[in-house]
mmCIF entry with sequence, helices, sheets and N, C-alpha, C, O atoms, coordinates in Angstrom:
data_MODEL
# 
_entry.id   MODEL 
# 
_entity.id                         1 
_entity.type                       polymer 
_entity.pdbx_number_of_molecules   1 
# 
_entity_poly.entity_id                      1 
_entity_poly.type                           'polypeptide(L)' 
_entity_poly.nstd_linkage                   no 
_entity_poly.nstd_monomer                   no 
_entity_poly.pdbx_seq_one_letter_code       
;(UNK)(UNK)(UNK)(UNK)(UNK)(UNK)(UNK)(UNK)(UNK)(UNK)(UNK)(UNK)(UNK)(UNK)(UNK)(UNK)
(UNK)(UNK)(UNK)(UNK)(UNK)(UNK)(UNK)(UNK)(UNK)(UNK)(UNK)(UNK)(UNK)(UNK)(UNK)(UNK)
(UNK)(UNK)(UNK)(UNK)(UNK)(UNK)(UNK)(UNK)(UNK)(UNK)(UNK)(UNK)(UNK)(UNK)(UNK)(UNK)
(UNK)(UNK)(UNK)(UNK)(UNK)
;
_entity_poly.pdbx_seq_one_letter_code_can   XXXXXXXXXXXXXXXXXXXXXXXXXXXXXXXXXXXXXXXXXXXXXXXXXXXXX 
_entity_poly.pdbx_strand_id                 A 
# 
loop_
_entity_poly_seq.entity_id 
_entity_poly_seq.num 
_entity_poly_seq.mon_id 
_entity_poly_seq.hetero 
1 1  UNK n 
1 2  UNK n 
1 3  UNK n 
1 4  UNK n 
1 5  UNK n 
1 6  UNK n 
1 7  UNK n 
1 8  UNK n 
1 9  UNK n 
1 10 UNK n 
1 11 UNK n 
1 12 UNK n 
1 13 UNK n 
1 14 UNK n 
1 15 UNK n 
1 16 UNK n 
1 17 UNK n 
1 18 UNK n 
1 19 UNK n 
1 20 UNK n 
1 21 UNK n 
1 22 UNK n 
1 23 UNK n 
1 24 UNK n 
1 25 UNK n 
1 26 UNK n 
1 27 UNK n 
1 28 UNK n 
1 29 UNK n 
1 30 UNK n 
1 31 UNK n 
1 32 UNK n 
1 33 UNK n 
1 34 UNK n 
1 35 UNK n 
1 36 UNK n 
1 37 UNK n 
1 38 UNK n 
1 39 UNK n 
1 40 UNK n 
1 41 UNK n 
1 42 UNK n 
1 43 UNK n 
1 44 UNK n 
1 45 UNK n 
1 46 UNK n 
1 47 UNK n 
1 48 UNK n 
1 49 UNK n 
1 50 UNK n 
1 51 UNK n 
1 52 UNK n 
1 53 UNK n 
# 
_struct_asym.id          A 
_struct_asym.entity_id   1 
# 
loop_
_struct_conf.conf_type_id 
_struct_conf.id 
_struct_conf.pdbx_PDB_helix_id 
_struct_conf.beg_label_comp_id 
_struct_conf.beg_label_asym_id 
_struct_conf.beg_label_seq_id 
_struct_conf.pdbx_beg_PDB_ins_code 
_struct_conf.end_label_comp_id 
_struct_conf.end_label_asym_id 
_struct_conf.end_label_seq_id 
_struct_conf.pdbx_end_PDB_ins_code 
_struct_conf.beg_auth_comp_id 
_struct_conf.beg_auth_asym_id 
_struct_conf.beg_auth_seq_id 
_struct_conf.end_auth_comp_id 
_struct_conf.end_auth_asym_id 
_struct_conf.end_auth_seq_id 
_struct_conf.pdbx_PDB_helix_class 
_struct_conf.details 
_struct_conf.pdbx_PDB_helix_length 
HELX_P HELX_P1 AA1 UNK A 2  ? UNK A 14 ? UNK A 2  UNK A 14 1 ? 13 
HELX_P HELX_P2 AA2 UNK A 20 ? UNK A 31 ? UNK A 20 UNK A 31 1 ? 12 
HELX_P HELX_P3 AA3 UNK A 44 ? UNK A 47 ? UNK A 44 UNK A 47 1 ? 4  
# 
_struct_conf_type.id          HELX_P 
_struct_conf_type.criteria    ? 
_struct_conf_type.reference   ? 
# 
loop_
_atom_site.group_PDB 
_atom_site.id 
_atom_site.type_symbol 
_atom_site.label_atom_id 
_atom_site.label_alt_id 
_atom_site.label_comp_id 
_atom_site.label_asym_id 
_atom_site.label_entity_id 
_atom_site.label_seq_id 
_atom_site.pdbx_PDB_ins_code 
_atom_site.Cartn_x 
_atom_site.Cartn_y 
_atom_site.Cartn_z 
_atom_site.occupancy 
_atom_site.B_iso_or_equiv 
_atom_site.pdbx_formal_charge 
_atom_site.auth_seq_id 
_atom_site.auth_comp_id 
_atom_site.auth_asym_id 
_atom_site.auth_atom_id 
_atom_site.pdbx_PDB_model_num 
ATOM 1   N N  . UNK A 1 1  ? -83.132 98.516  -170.360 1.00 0.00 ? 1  UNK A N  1 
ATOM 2   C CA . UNK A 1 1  ? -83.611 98.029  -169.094 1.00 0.00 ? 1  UNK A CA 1 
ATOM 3   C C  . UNK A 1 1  ? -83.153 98.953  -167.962 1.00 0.00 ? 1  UNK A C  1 
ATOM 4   O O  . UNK A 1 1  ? -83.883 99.366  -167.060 1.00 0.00 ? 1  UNK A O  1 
ATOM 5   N N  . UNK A 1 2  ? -81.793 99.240  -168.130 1.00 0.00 ? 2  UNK A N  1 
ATOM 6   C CA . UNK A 1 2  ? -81.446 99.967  -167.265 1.00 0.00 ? 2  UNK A CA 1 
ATOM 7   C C  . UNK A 1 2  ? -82.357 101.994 -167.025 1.00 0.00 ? 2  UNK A C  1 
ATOM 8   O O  . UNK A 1 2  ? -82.229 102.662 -165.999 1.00 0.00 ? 2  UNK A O  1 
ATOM 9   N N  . UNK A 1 3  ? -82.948 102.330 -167.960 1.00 0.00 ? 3  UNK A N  1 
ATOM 10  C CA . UNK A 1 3  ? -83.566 103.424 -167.984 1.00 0.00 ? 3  UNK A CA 1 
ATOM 11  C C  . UNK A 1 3  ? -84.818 103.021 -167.624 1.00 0.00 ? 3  UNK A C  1 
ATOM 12  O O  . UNK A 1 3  ? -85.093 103.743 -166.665 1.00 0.00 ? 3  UNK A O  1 
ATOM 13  N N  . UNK A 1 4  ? -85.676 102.342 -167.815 1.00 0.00 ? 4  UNK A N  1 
ATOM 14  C CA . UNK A 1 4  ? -86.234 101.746 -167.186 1.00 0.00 ? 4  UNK A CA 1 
ATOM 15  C C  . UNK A 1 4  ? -86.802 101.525 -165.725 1.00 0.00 ? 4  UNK A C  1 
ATOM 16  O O  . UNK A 1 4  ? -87.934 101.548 -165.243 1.00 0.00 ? 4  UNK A O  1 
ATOM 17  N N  . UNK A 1 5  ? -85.594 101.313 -165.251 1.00 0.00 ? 5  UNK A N  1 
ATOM 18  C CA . UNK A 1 5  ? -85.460 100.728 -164.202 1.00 0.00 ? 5  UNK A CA 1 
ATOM 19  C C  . UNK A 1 5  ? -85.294 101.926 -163.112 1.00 0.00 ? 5  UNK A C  1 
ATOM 20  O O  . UNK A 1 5  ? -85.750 102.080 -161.979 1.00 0.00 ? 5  UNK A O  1 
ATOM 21  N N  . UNK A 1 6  ? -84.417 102.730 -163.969 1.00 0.00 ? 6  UNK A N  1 
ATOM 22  C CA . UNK A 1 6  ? -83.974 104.263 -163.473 1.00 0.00 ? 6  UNK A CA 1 
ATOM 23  C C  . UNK A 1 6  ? -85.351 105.110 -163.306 1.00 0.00 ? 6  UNK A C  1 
ATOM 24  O O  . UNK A 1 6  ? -85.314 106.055 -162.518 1.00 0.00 ? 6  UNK A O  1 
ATOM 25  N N  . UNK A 1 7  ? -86.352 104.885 -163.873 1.00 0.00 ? 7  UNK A N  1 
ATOM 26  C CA . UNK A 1 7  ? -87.313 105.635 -163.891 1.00 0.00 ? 7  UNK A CA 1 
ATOM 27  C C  . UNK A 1 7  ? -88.699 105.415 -162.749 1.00 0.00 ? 7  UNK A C  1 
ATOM 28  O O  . UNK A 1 7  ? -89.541 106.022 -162.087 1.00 0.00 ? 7  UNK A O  1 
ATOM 29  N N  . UNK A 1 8  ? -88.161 104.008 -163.126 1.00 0.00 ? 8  UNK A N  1 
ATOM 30  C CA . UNK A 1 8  ? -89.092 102.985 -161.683 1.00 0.00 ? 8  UNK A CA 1 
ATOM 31  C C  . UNK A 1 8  ? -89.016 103.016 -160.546 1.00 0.00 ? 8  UNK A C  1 
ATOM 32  O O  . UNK A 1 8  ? -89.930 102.794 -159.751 1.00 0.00 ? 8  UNK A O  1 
ATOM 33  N N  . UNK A 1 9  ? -87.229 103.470 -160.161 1.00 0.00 ? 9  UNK A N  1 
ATOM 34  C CA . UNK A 1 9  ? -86.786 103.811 -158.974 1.00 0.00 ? 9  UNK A CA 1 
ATOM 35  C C  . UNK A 1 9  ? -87.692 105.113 -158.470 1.00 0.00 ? 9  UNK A C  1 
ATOM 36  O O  . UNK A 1 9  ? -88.255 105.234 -157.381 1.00 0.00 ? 9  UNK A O  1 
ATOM 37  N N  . UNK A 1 10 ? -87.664 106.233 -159.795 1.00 0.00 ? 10 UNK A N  1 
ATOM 38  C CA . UNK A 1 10 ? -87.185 107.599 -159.383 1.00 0.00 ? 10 UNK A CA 1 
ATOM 39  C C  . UNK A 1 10 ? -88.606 107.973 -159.010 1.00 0.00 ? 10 UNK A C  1 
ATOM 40  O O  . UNK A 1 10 ? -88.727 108.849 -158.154 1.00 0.00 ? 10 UNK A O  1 
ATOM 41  N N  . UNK A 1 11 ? -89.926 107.319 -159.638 1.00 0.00 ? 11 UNK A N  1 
ATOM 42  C CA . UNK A 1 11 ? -91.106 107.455 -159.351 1.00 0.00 ? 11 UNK A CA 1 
ATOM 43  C C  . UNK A 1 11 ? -91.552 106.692 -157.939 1.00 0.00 ? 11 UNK A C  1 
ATOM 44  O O  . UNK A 1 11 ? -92.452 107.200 -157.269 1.00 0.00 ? 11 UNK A O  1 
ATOM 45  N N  . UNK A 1 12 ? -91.023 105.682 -157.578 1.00 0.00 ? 12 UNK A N  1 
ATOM 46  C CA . UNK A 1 12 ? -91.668 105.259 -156.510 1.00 0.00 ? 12 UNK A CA 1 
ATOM 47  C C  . UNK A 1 12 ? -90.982 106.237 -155.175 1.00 0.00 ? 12 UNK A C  1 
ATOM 48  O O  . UNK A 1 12 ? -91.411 106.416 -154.035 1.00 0.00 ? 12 UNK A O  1 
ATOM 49  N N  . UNK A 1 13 ? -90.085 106.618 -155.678 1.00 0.00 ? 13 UNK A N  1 
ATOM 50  C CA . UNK A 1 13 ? -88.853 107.821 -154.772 1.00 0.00 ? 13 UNK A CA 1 
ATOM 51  C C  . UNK A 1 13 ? -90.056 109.044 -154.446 1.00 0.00 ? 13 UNK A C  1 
ATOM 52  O O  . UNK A 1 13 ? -90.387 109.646 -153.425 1.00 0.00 ? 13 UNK A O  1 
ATOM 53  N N  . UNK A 1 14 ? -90.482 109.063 -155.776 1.00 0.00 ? 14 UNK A N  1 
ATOM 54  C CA . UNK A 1 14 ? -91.175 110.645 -155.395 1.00 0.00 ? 14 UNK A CA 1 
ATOM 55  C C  . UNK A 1 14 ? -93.002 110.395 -154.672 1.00 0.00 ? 14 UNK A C  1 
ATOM 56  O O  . UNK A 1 14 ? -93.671 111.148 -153.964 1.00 0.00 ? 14 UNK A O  1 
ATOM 57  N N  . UNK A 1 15 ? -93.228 109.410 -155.084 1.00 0.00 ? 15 UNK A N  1 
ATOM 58  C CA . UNK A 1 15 ? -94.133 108.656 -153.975 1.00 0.00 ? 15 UNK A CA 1 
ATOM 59  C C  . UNK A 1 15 ? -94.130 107.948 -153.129 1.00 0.00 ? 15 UNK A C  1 
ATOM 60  O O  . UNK A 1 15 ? -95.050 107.169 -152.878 1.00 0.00 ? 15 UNK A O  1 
ATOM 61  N N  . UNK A 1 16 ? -92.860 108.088 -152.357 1.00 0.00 ? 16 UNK A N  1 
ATOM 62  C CA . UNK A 1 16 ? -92.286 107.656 -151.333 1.00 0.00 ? 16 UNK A CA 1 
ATOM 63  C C  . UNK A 1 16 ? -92.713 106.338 -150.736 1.00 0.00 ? 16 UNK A C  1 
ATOM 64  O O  . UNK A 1 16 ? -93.309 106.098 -149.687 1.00 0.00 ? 16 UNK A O  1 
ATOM 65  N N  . UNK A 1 17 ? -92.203 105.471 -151.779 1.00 0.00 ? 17 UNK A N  1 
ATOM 66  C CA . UNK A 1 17 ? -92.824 104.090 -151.828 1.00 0.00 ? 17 UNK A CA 1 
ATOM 67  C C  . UNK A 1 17 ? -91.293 103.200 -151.968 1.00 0.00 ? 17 UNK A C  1 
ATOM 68  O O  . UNK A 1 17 ? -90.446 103.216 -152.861 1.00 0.00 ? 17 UNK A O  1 
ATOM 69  N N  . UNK A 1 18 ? -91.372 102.421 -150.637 1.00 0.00 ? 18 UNK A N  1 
ATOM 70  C CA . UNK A 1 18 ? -89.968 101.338 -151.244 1.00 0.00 ? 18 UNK A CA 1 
ATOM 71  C C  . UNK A 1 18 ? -89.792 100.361 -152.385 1.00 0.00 ? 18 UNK A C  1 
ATOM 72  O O  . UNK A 1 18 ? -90.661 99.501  -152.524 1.00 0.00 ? 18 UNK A O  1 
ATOM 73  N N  . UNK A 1 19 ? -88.726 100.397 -153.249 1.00 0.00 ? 19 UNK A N  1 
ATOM 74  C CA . UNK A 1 19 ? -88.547 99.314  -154.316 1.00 0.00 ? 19 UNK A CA 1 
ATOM 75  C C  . UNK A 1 19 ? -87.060 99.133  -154.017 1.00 0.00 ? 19 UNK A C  1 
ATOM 76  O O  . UNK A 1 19 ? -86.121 99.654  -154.619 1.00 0.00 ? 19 UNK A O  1 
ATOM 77  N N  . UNK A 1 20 ? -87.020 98.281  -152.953 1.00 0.00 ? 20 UNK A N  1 
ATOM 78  C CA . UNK A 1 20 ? -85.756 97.519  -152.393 1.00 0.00 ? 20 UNK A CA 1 
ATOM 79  C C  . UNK A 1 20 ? -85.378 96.804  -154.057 1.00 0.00 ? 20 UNK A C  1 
ATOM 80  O O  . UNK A 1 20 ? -84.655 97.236  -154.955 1.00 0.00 ? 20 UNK A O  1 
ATOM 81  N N  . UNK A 1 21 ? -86.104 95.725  -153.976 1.00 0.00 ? 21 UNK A N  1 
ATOM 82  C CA . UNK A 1 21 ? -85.708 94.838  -155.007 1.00 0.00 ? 21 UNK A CA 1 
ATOM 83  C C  . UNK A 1 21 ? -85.374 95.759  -156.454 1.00 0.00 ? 21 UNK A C  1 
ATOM 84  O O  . UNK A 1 21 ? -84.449 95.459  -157.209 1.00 0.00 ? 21 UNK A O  1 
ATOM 85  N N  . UNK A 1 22 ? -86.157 96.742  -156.648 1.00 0.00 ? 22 UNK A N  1 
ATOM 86  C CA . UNK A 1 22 ? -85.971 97.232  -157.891 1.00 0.00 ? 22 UNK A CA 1 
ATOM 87  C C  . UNK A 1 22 ? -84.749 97.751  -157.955 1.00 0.00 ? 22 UNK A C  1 
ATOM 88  O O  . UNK A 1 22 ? -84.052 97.769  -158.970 1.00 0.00 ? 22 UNK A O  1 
ATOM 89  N N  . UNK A 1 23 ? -84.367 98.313  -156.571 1.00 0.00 ? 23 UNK A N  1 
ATOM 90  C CA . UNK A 1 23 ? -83.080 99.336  -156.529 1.00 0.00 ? 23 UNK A CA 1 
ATOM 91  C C  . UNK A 1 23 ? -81.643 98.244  -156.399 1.00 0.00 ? 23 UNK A C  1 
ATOM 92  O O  . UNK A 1 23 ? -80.429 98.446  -156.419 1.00 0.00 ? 23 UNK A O  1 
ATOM 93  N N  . UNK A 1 24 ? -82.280 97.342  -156.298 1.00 0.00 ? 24 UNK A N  1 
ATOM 94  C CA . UNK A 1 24 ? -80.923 96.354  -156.599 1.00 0.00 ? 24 UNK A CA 1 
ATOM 95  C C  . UNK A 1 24 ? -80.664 95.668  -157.481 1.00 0.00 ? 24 UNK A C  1 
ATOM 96  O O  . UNK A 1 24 ? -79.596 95.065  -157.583 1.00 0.00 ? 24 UNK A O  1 
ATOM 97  N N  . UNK A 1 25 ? -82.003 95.607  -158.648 1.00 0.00 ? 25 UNK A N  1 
ATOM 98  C CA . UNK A 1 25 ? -81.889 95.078  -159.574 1.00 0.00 ? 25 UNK A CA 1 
ATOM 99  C C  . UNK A 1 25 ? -81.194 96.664  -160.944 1.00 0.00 ? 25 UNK A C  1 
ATOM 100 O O  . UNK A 1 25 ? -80.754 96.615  -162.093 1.00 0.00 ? 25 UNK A O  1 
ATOM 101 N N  . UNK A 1 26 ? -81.478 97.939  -159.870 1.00 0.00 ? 26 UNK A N  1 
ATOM 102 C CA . UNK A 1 26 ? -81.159 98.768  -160.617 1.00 0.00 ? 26 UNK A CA 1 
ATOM 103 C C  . UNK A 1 26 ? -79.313 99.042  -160.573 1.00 0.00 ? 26 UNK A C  1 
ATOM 104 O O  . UNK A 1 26 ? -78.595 99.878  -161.121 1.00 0.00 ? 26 UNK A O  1 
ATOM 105 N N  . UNK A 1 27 ? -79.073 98.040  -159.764 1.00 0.00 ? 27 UNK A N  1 
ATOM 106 C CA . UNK A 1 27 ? -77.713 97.921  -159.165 1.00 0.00 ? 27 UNK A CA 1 
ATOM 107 C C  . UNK A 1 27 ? -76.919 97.709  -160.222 1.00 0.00 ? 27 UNK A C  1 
ATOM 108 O O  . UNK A 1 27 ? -76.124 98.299  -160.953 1.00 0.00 ? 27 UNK A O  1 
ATOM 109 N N  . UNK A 1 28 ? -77.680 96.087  -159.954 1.00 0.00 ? 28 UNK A N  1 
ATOM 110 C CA . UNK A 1 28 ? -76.905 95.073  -161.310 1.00 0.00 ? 28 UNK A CA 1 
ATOM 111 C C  . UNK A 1 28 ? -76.662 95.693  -162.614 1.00 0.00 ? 28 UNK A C  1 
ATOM 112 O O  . UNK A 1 28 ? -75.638 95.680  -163.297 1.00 0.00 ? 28 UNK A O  1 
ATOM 113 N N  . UNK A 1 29 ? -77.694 96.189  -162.810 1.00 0.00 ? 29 UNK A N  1 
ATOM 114 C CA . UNK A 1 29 ? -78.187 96.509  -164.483 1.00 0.00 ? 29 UNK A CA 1 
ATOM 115 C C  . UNK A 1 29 ? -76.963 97.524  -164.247 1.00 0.00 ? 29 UNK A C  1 
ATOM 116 O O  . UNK A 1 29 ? -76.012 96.901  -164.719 1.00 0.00 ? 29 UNK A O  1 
ATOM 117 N N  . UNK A 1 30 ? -76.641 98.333  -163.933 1.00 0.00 ? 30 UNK A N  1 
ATOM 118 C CA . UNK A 1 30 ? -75.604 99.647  -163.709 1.00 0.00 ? 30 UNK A CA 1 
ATOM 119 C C  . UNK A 1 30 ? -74.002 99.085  -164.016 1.00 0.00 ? 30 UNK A C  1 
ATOM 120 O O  . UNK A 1 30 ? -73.247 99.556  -164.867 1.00 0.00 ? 30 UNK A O  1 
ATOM 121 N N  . UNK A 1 31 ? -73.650 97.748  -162.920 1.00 0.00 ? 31 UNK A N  1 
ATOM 122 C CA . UNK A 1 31 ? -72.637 97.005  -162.844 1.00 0.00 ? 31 UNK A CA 1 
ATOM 123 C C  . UNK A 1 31 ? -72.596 96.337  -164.455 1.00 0.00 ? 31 UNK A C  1 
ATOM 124 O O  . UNK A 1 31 ? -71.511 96.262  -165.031 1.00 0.00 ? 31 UNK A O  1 
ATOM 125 N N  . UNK A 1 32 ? -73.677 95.934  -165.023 1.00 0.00 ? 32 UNK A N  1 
ATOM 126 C CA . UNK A 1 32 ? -72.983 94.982  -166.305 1.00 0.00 ? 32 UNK A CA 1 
ATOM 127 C C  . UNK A 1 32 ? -73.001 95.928  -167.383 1.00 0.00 ? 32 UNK A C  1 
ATOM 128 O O  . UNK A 1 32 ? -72.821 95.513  -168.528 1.00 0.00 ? 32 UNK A O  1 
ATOM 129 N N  . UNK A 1 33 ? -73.271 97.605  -167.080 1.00 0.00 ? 33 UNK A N  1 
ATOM 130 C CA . UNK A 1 33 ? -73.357 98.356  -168.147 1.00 0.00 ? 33 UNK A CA 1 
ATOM 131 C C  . UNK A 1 33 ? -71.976 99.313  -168.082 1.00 0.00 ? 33 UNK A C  1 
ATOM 132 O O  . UNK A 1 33 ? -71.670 100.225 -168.850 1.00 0.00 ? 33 UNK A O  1 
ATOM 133 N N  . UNK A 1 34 ? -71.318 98.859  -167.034 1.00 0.00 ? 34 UNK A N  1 
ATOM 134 C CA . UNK A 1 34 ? -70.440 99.830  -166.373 1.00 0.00 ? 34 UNK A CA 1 
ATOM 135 C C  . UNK A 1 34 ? -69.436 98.539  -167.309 1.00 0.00 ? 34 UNK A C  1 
ATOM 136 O O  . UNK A 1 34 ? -68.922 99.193  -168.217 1.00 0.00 ? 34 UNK A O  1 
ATOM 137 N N  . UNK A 1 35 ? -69.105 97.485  -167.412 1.00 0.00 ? 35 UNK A N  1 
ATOM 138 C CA . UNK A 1 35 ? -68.542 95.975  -167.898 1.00 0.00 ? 35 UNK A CA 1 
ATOM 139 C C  . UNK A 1 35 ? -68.624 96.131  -169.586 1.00 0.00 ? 35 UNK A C  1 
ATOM 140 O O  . UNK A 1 35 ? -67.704 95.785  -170.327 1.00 0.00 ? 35 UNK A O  1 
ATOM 141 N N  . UNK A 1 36 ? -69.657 96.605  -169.959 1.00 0.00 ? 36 UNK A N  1 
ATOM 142 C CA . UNK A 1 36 ? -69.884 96.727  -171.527 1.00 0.00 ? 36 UNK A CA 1 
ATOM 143 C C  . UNK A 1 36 ? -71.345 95.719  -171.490 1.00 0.00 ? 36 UNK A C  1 
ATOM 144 O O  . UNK A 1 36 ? -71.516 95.134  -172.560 1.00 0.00 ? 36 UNK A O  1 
ATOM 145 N N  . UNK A 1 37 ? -71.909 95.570  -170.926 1.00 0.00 ? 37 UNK A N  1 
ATOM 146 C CA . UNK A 1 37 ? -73.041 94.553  -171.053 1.00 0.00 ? 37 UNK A CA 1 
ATOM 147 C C  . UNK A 1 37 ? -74.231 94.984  -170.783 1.00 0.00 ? 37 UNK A C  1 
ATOM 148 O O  . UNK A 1 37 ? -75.185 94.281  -170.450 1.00 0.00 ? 37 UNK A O  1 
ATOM 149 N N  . UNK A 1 38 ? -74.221 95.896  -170.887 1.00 0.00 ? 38 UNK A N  1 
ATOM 150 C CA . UNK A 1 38 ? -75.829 96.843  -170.749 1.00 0.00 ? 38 UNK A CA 1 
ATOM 151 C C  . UNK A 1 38 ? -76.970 96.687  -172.077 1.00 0.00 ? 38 UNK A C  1 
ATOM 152 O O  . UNK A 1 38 ? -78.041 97.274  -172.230 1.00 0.00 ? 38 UNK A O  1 
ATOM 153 N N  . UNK A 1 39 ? -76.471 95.932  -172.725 1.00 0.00 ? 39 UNK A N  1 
ATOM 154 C CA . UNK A 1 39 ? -77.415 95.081  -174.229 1.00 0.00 ? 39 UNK A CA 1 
ATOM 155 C C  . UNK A 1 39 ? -78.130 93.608  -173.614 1.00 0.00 ? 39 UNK A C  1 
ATOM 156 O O  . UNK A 1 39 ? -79.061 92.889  -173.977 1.00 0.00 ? 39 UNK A O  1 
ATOM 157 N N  . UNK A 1 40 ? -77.521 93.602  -172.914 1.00 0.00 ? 40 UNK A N  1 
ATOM 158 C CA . UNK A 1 40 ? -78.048 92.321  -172.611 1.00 0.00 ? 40 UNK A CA 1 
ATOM 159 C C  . UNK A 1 40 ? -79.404 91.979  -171.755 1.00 0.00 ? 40 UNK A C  1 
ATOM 160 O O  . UNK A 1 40 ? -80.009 92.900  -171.207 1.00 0.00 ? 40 UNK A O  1 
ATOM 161 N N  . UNK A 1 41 ? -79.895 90.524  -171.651 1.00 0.00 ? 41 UNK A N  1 
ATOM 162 C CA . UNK A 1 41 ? -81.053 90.320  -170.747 1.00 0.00 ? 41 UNK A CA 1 
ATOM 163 C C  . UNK A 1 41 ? -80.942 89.941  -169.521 1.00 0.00 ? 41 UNK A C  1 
ATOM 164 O O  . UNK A 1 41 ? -79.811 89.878  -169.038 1.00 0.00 ? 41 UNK A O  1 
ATOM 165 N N  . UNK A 1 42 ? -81.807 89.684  -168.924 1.00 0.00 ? 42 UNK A N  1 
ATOM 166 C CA . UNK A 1 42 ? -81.716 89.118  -167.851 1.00 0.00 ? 42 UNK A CA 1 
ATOM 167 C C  . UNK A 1 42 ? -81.048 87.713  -166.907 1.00 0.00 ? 42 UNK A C  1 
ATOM 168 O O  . UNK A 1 42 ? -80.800 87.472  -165.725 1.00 0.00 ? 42 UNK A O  1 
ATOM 169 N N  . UNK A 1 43 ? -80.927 86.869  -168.489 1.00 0.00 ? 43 UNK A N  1 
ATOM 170 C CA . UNK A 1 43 ? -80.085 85.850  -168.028 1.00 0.00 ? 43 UNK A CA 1 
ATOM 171 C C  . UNK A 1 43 ? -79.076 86.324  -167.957 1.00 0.00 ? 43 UNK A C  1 
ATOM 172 O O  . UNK A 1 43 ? -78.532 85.869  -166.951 1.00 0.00 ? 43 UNK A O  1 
ATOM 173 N N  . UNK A 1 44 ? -78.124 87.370  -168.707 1.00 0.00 ? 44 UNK A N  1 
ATOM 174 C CA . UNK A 1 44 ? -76.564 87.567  -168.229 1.00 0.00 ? 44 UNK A CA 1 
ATOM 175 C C  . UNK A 1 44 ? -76.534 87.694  -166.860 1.00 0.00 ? 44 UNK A C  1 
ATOM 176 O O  . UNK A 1 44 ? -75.500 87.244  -166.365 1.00 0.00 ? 44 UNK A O  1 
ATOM 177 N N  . UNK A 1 45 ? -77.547 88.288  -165.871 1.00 0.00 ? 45 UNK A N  1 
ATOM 178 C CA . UNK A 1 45 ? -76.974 88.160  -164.481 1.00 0.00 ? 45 UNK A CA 1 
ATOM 179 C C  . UNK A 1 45 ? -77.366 87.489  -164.150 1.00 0.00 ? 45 UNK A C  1 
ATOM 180 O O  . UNK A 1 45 ? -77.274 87.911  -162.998 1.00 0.00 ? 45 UNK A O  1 
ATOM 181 N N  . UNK A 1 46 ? -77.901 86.504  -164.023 1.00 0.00 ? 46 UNK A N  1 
ATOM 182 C CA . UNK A 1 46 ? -77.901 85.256  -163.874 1.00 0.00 ? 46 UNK A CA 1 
ATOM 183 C C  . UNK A 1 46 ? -76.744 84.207  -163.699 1.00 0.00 ? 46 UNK A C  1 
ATOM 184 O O  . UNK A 1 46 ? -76.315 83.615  -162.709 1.00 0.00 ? 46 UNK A O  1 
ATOM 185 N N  . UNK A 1 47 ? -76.308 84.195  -165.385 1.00 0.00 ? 47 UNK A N  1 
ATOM 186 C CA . UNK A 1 47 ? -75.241 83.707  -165.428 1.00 0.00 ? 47 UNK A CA 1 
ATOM 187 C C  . UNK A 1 47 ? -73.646 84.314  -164.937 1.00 0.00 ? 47 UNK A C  1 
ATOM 188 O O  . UNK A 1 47 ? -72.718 83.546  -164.683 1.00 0.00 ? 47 UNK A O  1 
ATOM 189 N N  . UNK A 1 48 ? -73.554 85.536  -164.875 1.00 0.00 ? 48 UNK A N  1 
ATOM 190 C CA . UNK A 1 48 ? -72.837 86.288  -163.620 1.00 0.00 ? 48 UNK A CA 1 
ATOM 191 C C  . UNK A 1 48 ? -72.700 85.745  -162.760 1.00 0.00 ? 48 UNK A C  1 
ATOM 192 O O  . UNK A 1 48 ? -71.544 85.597  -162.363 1.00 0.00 ? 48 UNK A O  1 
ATOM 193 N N  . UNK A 1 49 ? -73.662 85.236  -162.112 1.00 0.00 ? 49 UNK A N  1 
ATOM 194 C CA . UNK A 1 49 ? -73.307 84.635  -160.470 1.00 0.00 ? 49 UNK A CA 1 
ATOM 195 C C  . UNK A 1 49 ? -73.594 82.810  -161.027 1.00 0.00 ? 49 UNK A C  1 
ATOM 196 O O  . UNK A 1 49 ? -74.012 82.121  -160.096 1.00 0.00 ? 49 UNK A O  1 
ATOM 197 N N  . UNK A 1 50 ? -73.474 82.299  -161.924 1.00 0.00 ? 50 UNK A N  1 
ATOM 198 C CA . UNK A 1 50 ? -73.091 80.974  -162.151 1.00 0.00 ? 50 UNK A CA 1 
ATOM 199 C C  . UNK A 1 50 ? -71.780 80.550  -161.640 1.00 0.00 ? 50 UNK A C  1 
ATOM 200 O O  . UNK A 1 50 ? -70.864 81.283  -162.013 1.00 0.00 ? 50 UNK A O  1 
ATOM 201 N N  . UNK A 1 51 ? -71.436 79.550  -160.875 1.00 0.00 ? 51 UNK A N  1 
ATOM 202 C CA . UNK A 1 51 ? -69.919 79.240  -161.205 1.00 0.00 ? 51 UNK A CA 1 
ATOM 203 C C  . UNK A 1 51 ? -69.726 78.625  -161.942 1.00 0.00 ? 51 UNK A C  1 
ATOM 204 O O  . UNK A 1 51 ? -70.642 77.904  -162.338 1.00 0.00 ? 51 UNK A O  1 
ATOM 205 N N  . UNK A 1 52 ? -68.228 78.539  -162.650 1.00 0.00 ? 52 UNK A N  1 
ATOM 206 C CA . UNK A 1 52 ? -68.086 78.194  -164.125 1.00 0.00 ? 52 UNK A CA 1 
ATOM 207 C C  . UNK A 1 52 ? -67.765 76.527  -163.719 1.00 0.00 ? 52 UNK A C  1 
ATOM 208 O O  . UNK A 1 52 ? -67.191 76.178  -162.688 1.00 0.00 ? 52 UNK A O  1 
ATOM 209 N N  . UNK A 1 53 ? -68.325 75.525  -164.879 1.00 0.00 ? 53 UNK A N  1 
ATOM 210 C CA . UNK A 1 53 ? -68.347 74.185  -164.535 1.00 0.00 ? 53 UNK A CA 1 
ATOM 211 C C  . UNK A 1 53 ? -67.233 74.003  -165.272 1.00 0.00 ? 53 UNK A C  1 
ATOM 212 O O  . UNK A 1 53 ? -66.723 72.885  -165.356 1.00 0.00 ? 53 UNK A O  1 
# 
């Protein structure tokens, strides 16, 4: 996801097109791969910002 995502950035970059949201979702994906969690889906950040019950 994270290459992906890296690539989505880098093309709308060179067509000088904003992807706010993408570039922060390219954030996250960076942060839970930087953690060991770069296997994972989309619910892990999700559940990231859960507080624990």
């Amino acid at each position: 996801m994270l290459k992906d995502l890296g690539l989505a950035t880098e093309a709308a970059r060179q067509a000088h097109q904003p992807v706010v949201l993408g570039a922060v979702a390219q954030q996250l994906y960076q942060a839970m791969s930087q953690r060991g969690e770069g296997g994972k889906d989309f619910s892990a950040i999700v559940n990231s910002y859960r507080k624990p019950q």
